[in-house]
ZALORO-578057 format. One record per residue (C-alpha): residue in three letters; y negated, x negated, z. Coordinates in pm, whole numbers. Each point is the difference from the previous one (the first is absolute). Layout:
BEGIN
[dovex "ALA", [Y, X, Z]]
...
END
This chain:
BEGIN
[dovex "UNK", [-4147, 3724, -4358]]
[dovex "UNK", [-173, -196, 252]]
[dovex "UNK", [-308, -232, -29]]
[dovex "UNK", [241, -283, 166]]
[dovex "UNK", [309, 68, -224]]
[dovex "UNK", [-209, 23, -303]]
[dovex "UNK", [-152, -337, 98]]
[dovex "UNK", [304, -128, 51]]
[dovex "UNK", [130, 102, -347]]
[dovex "UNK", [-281, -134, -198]]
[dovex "UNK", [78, -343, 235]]
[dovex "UNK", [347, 1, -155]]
[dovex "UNK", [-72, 86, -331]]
[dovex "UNK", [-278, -313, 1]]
[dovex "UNK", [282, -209, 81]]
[dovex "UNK", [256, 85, -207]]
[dovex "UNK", [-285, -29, -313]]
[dovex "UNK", [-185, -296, 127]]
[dovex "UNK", [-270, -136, -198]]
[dovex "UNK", [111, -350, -178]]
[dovex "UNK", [-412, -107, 46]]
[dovex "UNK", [-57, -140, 367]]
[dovex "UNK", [-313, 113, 41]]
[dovex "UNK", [84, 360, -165]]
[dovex "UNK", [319, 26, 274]]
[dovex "UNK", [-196, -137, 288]]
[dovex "UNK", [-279, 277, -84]]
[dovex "UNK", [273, 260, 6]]
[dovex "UNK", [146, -91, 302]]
[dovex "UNK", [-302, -13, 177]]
[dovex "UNK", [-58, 347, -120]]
[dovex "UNK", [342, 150, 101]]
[dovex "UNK", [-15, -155, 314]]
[dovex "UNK", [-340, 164, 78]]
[dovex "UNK", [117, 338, -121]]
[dovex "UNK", [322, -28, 266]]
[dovex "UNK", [-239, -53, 290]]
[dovex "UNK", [-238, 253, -64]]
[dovex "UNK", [272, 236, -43]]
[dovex "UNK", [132, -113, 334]]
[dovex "UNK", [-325, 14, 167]]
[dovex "UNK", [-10, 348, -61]]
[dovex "UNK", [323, 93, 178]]
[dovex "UNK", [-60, 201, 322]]
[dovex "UNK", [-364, -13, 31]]
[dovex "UNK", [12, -407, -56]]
[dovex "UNK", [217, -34, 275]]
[dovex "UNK", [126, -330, -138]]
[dovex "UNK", [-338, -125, -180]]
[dovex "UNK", [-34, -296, 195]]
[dovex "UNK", [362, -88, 8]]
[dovex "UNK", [70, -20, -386]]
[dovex "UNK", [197, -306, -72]]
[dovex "UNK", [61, -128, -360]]
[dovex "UNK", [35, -362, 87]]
[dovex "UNK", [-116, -248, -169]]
[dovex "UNK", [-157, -22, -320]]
[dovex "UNK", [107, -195, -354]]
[dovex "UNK", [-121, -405, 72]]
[dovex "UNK", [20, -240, -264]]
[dovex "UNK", [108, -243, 257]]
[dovex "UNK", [316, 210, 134]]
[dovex "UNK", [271, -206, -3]]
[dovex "UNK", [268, 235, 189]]
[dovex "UNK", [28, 347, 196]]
[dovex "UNK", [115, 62, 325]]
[dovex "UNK", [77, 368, 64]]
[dovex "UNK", [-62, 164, 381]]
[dovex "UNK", [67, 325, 148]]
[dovex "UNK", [-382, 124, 69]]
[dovex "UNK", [-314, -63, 175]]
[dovex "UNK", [-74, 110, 319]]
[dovex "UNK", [-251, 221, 45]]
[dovex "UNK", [-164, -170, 290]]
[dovex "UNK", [-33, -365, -187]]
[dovex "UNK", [-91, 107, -328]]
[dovex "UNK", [-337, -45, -87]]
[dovex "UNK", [-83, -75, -438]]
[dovex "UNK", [104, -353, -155]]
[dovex "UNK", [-154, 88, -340]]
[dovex "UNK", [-300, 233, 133]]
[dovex "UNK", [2, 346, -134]]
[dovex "UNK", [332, -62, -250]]
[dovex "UNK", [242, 155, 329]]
[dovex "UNK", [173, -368, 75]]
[dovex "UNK", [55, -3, 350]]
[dovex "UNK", [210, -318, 31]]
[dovex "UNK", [-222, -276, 166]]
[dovex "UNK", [75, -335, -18]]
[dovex "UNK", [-105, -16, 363]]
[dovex "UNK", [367, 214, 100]]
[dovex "UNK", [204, -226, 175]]
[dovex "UNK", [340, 167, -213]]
[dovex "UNK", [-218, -120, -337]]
[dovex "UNK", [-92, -331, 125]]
[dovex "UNK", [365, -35, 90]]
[dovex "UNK", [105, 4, -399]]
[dovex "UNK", [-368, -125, -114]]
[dovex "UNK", [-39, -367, 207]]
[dovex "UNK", [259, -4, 243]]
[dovex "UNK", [339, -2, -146]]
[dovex "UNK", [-135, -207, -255]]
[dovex "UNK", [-129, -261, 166]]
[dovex "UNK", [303, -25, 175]]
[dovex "UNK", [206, -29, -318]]
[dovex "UNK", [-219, -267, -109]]
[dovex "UNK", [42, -220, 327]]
[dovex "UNK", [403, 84, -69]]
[dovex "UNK", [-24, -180, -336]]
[dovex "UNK", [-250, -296, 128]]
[dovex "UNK", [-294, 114, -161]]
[dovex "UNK", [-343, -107, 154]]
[dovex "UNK", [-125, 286, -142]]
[dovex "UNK", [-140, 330, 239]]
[dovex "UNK", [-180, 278, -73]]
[dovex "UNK", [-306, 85, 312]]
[dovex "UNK", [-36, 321, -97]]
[dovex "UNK", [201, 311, -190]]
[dovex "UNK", [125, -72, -341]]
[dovex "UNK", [-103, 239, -157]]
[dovex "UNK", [243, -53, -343]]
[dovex "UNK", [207, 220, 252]]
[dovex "UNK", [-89, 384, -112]]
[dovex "UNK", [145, 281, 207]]
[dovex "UNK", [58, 389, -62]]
[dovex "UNK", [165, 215, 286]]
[dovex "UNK", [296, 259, -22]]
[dovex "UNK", [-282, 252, 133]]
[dovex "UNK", [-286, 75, -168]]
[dovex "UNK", [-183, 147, 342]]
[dovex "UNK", [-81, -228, 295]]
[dovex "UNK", [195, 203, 256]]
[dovex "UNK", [24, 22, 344]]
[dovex "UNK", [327, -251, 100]]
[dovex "UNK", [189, 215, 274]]
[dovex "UNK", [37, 327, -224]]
[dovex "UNK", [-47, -137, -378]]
[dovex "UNK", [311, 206, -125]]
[dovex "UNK", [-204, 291, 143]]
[dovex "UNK", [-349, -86, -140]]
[dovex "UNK", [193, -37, -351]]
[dovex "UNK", [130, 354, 47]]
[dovex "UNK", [-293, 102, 80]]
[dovex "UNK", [-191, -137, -266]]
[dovex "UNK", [260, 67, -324]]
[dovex "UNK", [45, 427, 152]]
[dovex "UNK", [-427, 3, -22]]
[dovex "UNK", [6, -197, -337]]
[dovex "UNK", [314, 203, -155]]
[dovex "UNK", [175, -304, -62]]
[dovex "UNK", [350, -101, 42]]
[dovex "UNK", [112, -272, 180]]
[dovex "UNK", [128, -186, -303]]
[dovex "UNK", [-336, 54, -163]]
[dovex "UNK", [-195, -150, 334]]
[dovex "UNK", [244, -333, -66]]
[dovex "UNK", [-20, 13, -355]]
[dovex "UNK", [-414, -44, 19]]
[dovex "UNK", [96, -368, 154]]
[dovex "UNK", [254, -107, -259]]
[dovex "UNK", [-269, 147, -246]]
[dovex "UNK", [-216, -335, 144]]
[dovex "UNK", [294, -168, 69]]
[dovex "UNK", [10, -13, -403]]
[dovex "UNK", [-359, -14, -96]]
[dovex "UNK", [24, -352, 182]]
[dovex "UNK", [325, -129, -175]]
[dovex "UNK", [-185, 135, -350]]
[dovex "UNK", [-342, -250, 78]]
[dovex "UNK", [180, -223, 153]]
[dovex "UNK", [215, -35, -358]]
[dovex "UNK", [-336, 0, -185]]
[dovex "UNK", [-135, -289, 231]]
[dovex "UNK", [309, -188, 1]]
[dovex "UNK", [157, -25, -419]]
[dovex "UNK", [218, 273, 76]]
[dovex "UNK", [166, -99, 291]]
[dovex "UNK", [187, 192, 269]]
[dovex "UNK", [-214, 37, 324]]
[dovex "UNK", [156, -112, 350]]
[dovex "UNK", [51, 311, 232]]
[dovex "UNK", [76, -28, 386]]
[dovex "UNK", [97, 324, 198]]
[dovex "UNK", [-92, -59, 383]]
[dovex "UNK", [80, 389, 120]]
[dovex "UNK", [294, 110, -5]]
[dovex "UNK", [-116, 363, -56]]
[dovex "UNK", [-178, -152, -330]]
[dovex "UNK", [382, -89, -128]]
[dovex "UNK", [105, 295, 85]]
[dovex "UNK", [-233, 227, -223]]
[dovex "UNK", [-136, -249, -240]]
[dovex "UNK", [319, -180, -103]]
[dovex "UNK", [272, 168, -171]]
[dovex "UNK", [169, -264, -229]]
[dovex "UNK", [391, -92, -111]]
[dovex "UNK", [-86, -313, -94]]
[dovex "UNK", [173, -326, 169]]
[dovex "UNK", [-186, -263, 108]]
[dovex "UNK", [75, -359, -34]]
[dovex "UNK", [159, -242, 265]]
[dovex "UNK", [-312, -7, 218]]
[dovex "UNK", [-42, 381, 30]]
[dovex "UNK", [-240, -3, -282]]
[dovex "UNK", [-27, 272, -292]]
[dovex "UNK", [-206, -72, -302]]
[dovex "UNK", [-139, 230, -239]]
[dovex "UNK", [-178, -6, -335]]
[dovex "UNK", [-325, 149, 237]]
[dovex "UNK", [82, -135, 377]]
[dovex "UNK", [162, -301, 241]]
[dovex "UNK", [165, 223, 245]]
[dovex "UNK", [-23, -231, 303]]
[dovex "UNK", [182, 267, 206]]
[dovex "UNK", [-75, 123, 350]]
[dovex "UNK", [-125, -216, 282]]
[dovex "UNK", [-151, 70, 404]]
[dovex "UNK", [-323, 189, 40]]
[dovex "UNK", [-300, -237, 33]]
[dovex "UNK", [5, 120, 346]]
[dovex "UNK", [378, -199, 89]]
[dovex "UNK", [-179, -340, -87]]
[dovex "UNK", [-295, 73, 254]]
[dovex "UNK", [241, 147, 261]]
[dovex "UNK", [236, -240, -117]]
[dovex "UNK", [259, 92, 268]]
[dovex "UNK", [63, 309, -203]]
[dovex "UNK", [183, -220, -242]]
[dovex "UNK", [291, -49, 220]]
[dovex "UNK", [159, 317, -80]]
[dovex "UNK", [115, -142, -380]]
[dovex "UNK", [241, -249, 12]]
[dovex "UNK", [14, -321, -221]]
[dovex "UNK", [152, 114, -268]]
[dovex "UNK", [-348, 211, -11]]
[dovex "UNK", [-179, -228, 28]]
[dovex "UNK", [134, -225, -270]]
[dovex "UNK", [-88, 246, -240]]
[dovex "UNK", [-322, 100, 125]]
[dovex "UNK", [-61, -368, -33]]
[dovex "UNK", [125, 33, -339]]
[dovex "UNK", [-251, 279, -98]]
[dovex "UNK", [-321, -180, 132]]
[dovex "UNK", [100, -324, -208]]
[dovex "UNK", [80, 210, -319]]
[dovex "UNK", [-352, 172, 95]]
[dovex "UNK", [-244, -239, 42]]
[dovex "UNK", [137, -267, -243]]
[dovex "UNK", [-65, 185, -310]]
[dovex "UNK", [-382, -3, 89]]
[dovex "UNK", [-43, -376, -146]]
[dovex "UNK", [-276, -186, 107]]
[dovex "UNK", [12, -159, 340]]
[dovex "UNK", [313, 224, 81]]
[dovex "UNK", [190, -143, -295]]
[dovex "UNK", [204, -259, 273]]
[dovex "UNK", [144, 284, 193]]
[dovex "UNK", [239, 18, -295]]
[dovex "UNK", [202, -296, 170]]
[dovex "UNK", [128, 211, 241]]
[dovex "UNK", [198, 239, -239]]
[dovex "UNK", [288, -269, 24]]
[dovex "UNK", [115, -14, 348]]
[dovex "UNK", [-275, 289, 119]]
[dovex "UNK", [-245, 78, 240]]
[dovex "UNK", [-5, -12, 378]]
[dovex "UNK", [-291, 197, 19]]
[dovex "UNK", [83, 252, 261]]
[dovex "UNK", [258, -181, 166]]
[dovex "UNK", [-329, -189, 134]]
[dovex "UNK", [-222, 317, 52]]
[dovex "UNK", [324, 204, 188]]
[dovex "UNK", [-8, -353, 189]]
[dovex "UNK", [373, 3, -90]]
[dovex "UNK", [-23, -354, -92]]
[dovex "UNK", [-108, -82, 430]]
[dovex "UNK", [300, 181, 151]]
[dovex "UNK", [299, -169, 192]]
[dovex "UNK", [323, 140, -194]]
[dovex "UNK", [33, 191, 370]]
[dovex "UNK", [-248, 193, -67]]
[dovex "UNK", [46, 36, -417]]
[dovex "UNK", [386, 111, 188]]
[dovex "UNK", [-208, 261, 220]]
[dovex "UNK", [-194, 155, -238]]
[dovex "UNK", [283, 53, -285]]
[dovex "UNK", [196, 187, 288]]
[dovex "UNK", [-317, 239, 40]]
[dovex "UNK", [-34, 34, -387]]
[dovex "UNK", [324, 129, -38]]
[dovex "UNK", [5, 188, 318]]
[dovex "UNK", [-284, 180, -56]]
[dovex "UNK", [128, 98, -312]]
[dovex "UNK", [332, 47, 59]]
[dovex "UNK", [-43, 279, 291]]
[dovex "UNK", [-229, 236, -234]]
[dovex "UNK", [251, -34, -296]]
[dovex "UNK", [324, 45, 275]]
[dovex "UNK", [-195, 321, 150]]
[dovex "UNK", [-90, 106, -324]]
[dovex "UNK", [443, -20, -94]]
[dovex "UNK", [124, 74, 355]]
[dovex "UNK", [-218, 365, -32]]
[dovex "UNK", [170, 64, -352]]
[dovex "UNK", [312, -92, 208]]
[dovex "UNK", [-27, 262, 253]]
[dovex "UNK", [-88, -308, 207]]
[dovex "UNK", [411, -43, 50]]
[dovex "UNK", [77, -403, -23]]
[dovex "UNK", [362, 141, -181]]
[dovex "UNK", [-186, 132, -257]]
[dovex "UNK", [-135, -295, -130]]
[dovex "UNK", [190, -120, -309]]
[dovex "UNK", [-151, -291, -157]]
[dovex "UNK", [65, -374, 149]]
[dovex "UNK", [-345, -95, -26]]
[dovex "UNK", [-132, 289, 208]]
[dovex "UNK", [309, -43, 284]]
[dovex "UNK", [-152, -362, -6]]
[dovex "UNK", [-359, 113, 109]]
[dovex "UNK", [123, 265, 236]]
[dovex "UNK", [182, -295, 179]]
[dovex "UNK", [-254, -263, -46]]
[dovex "UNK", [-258, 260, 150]]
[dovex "UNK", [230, 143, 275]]
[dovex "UNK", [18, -345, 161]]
[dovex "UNK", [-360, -101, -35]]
[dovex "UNK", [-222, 344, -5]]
[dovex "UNK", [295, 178, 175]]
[dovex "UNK", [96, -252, 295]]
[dovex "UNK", [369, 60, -130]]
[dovex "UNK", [-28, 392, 47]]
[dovex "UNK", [85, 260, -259]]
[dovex "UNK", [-178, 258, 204]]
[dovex "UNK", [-287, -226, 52]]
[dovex "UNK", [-50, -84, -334]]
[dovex "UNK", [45, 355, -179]]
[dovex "UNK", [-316, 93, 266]]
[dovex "UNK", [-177, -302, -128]]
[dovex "UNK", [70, 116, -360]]
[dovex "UNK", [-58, 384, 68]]
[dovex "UNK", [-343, -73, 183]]
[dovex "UNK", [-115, -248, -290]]
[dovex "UNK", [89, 264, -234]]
[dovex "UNK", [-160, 263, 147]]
[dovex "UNK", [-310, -224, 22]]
[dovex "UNK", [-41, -54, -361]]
[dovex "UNK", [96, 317, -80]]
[dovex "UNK", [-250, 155, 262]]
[dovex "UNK", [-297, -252, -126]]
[dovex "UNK", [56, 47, -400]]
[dovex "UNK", [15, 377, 6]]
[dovex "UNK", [-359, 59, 216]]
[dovex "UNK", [-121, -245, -269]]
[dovex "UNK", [111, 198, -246]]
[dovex "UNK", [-50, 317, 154]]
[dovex "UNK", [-425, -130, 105]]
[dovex "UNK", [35, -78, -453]]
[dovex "UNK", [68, 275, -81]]
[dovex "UNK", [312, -116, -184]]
[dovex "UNK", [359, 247, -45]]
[dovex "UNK", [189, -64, 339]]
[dovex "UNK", [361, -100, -29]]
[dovex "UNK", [270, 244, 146]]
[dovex "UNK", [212, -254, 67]]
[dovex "UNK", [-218, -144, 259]]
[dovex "UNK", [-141, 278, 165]]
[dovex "UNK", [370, 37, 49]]
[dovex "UNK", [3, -267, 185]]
[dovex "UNK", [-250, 36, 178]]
[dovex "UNK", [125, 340, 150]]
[dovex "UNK", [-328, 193, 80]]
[dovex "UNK", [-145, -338, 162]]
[dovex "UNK", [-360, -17, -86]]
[dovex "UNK", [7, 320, -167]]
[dovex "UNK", [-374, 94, 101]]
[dovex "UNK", [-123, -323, -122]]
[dovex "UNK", [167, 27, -307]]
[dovex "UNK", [-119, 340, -63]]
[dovex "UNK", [-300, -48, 121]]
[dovex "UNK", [-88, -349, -237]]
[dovex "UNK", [139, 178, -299]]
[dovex "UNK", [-287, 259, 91]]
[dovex "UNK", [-220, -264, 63]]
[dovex "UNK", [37, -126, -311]]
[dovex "UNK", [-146, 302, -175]]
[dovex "UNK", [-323, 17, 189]]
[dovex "UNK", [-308, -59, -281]]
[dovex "UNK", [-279, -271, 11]]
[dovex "UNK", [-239, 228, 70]]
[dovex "UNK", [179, 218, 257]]
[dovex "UNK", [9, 277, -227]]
[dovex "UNK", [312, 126, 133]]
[dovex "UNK", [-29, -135, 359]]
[dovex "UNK", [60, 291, 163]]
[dovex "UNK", [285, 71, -191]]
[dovex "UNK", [154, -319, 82]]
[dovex "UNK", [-70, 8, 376]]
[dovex "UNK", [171, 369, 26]]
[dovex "UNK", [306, -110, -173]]
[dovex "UNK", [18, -316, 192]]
[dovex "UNK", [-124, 213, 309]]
[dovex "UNK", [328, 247, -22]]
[dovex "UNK", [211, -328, -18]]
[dovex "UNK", [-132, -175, 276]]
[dovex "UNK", [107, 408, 207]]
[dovex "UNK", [387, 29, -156]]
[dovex "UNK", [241, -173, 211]]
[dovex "UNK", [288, -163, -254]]
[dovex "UNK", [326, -81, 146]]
[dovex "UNK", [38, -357, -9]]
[dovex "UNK", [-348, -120, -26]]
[dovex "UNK", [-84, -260, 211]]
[dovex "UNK", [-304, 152, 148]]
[dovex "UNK", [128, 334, 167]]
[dovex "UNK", [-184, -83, 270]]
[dovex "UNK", [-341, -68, -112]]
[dovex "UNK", [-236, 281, -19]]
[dovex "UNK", [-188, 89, -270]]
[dovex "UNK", [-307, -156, 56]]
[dovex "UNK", [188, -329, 96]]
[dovex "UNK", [182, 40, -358]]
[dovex "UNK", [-337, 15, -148]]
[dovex "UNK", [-98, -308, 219]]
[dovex "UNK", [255, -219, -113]]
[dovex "UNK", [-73, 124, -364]]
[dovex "UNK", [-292, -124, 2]]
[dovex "UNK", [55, -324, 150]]
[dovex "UNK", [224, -54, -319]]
[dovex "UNK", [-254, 97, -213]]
[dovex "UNK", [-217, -224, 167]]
[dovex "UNK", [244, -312, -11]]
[dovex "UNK", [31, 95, -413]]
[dovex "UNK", [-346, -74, -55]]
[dovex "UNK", [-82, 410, -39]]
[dovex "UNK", [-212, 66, 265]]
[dovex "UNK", [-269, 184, -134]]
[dovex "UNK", [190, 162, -251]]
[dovex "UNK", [169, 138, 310]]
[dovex "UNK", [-333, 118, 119]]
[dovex "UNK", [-48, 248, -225]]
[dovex "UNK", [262, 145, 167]]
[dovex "UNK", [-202, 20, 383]]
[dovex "UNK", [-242, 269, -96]]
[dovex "UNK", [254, 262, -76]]
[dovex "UNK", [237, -119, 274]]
[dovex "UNK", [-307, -20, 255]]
[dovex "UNK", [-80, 368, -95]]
[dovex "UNK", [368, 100, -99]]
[dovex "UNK", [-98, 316, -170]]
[dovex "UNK", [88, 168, -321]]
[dovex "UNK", [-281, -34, -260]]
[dovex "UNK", [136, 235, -284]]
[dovex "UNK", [-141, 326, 30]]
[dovex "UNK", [-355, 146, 134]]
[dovex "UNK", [141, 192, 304]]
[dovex "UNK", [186, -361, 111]]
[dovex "UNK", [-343, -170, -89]]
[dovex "UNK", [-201, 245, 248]]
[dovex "UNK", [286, -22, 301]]
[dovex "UNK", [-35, -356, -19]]
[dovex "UNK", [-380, 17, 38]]
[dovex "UNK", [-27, 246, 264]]
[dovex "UNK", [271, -218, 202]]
[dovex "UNK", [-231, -278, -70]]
[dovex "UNK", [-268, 213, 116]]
[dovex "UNK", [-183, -114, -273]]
[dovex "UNK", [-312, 184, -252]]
[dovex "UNK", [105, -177, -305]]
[dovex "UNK", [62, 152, -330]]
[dovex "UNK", [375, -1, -120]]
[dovex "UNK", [-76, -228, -278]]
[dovex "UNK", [-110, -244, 268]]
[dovex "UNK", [253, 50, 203]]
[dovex "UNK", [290, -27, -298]]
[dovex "UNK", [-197, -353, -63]]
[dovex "UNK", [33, -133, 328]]
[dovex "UNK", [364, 112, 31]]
[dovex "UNK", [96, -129, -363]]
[dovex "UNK", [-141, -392, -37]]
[dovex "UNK", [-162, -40, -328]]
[dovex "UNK", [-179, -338, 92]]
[dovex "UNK", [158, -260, -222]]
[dovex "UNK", [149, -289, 236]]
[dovex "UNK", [-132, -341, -32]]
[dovex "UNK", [295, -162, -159]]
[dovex "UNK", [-28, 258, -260]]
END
């Protein structure tokens, strides 16, 4: 069994049993938690070390949880030194649930009352328990649970684990009572909330242990607040809904926002700047809503359709293909169909080297569709993916990626690209994924393209290098064994 998974075990075990003493359970916390991140510190060498995130710890002054995807590993330095909290109050996306969005809840309910700095009543605890790099997180978390033989379910399950731990102090703190819970990631719902339960007429669910507040917008949507325009009011009703359900449960100086539950809050109507628009423009941007989402769901039908209009059967969809033939289509059947084909082809193209550069099972159905086009970069990020850390296997990777980038596939969309322009444009994704010097563990062997494996390849190499070192210099040059920075 592994150092993590034990850890993780022991985690689960502490919470199922908790002590009934506060000071007992607060001891035993602190110790499980410590246990978890040594454990993960010793993954791959410490490659994650520094990037340990277990949120934050059990205040007596917590008067709800907000629950975020992860860190990132740029922006992540210690909130509690040395206890692996790397959620500053400092992060724009906390200050956005800590001072912001309160304050202007408060000025919605004609309170004087404003808070300068964070609140810090607010506690947080991410999805992720690494700070991780933002363009390529799904791949760090691969990365990270293969190295710590973990599942994915376990990785999300360490989260929930402090998910709980909160909602148990915050009952001991609080006669009992049920703690208030606010999901602002999406991916958080989708791997920390599995629950039946109905909520009540505002979208709420309450349990014996939480105040499911329900999902709202990334921190990030209320500091680039035109990202909030792609929800529509309904939306953000019940967003609205969620933050007054939230924050009024803390008491205190928050205890007016409770005279909003009646009619509401317009919350984000104000910070989409809904609230400023002519009804022109309200007219516009419904059209684009539904257009934008309309064509991927029609390509998505017209493909299962054998992209034949007389093959649609359903009213609603004959509906969209019209609506979208006169406005994406200019009136054209042929014109739209391309529309639709290209569009498909796009997303298909985009979320299979994504998937492929993950590592993740490629579906048949797509490379179907894609027919062969970007076969090499396919094949060559699904290779990609395998390389090691510490370049370990680089030079397996490059030949395998090397004897792709020579086989000419029928249909791929770079038959005319040589080699060595395949291998530039590889690398100029690579680059544009945040991996470039995991890529450059892949230069030495391509620079020097030989064969490492056996002596006799060892000594051709050197004497076409026209070199006097030893073989076991030479095999260290060709095979990188320095570990990368980001490691």
């Amino acid at each position: 069994m592994s150092g993590v998974r034990r850890a993780i075990l022991n985690m689960l075990h502490l919470l199922i049993s908790p002590p009934t003493d506060e000071d007992e359970y607060k001891t035993a916390y602190l110790k499980a938690r410590d246990d978890l991140a040594k454990a993960i510190a010793k993954v791959s060498g410490g490659r994650w070390k520094e990037y340990i995130n277990l949120s934050d710890l059990l205040y007596d002054f917590t008067k709800g949880l907000v629950c975020k995807n992860y860190a990132p590993n740029d922006d992540c330095n210690e909130h509690d030194e040395g206890m692996h909290n790397r959620i500053p109050r400092t992060n724009s996306c906390i200050l956005t649930y800590a001072k912001v969005l309160i304050n202007s809840l408060l000025k919605e309910a004609k309170s004087d009352y404003r808070f300068e700095g964070a609140f810090n009543a607010v506690a947080f605890v991410d999805a992720c328990v690494l700070a991780l790099e933002k363009d390529r997180y799904k791949a760090e978390i691969r990365e990270f649970i293969n190295a710590a033989g973990i599942s994915l379910d376990e990785f999300y399950l360490t989260s929930i684990m402090l998910i709980g731990f909160q909602a148990i102090w915050y009952g001991m703190n609080n006669n009992g009572n049920p703690m208030p819970l606010l999901l602002a990631s999406a991916n958080a719902r989708d791997h920390l909330i599995d629950t039946t339960l109905q909520p009540n007429e505002y979208g709420i669910i309450n349990t014996s242990w939480l105040i499911y507040c329900s999902v709202v917008p990334h921190g990030e949507c209320f500091v680039c607040t035109s990202h909030l325009l792609q929800w529509d009011e309904e939306a953000y009703r019940k967003f609205g809904n969620s933050f007054v359900w939230f924050y009024s449960r803390f008491g205190g100086h928050l205890a007016v926002i409770k005279e909003l539950i009646a009619n509401g809050s317009e919350i984000v109507f104000r910070f989409s700047g809904w609230l400023s628009l002519s009804e022109e423009e309200k007219a516009d941007i419904r059209a684009c809503r539904r257009l934008n989402s309309e064509i991927i769901t029609l390509a998505a039908i017209m493909y299962r359709a054998g992209w034949e209009f007389s093959a649609l059967t359903s009213t609603a969809d004959i509906e969209m293909y019209n609506r979208l033939k006169a406005s994406k289509g200019k009136g054209s059947d042929k014109t739209l169909i391309e529309k639709l084909q290209k569009r498909y082809a796009s997303f298909v193209d985009y979320s299979t080297i994504d998937s492929a550069f993950n590592g993740e099972t490629l579906d048949e159905e797509d490379l179907q569709v894609l027919g062969g086009k970007y076969s090499h970069v396919i094949q060559a990020a699904s290779a990609f993916a395998t390389l090691e850390d510490d370049g370990s296997n680089a030079q397996t990777v490059f030949e395998e990626i090397d004897t792709i980038f020579t086989t000419k596939e029928e249909g791929d969309n770079s038959q005319d690209m040589t080699k060595d322009q395949r291998w530039v444009s590889f690398e100029k994704r690579c680059i544009n994924k945040g991996w470039a010097e995991k890529f450059a563990l892949l230069k030495e062997p391509r620079r020097i393209k030989g064969v490492a494996r056996t002596a006799d390849n060892v000594a051709k190499k050197r004497k076409e290098l026209g070199t006097g070192e030893s073989s076991q210099a030479t095999v260290a040059r060709i095979k990188p064994t320095a570990k990368p920075s980001w490691a």
